[in-house]
C-alpha positions in Angstrom: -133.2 12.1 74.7 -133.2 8.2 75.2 -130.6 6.1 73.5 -131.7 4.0 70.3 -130.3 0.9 69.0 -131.0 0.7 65.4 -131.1 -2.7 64.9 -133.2 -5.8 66.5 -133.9 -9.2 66.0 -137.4 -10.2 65.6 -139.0 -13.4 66.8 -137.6 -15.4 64.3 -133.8 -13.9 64.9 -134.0 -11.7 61.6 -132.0 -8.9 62.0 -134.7 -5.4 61.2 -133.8 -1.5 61.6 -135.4 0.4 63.8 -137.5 3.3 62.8 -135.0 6.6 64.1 -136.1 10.0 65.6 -135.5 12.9 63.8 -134.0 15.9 66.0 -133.5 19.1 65.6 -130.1 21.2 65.9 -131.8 23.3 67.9 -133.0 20.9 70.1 -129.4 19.7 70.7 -128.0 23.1 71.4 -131.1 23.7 73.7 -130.4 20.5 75.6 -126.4 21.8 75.7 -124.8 21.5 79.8 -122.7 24.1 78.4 -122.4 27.2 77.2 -121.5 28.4 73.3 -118.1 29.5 74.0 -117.2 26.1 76.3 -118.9 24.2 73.3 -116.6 25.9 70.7 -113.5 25.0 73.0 -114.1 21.3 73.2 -115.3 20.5 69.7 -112.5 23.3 68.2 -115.0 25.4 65.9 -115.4 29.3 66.5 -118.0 30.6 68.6 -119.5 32.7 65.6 -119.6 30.0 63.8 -121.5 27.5 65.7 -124.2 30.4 66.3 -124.1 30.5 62.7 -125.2 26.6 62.4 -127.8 26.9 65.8 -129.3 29.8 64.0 -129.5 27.8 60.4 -127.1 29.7 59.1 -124.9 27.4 56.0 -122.2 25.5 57.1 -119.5 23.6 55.4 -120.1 19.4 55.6 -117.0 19.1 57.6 -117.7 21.4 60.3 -121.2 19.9 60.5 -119.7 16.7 60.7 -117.7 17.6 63.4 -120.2 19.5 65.3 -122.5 16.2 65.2 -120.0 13.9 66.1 -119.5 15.6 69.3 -122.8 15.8 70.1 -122.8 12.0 69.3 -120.1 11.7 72.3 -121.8 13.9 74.5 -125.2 12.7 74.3 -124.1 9.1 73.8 -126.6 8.8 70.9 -125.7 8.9 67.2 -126.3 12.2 65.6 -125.6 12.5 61.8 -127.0 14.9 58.8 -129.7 11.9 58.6 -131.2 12.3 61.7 -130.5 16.0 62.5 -132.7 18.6 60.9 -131.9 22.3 60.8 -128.6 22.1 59.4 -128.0 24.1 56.0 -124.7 23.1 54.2 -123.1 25.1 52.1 -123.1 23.8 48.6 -120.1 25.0 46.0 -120.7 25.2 42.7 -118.0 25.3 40.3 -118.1 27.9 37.6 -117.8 26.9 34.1 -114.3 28.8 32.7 -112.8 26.9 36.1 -110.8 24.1 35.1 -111.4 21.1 37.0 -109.1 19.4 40.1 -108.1 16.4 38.3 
């Protein structure tokens, strides 16, 4: 995976984004120099549960988060829920009778 810088000046100096690669989590845990249970040491999220995300399994937004953030550092490329496919998050719903955290 090649590094990316977002943003360039053109020839007149004005400042335009890049266009940015998509990847896939699966890609990411494919590329991986280490193995699932060395991965859920470092980045602090259970082993089950990371083979949860790889396989597409939901995920809270958090965990994701920190999952990509990680990979960020390892990889030395930005890796968000923008340019990551693959990744299912868990949505909540609040039911009706519940009275709201206000």
């Amino acid at each position: 995976m090649s590094a990316r810088d977002t943003r360039q000046l053109d020839q007149k100096g004005w400042m335009r984004m890049q266009e940015e690669r998509t990847y896939t989590i699966k890609e990411l845990f494919d590329d991986l120099p280490m193995s699932i249970r060395h991965l859920a040491q470092q980045v602090k999220i259970n082993e089950v549960t990371l083979a949860r995300i790889r396989d597409g399994k939901p995920t809270r937004r958090p965990t994701a988060n920190k999952l990509l953030l990680f990979f960020s550092e390892l990889y030395k490329q930005k890796y968000t829920l923008r340019n990551v496919t693959g990744i299912h998050i868990l949505e909540y719903s609040r039911k009706e009778n519940e009275p709201s955290a206000a």
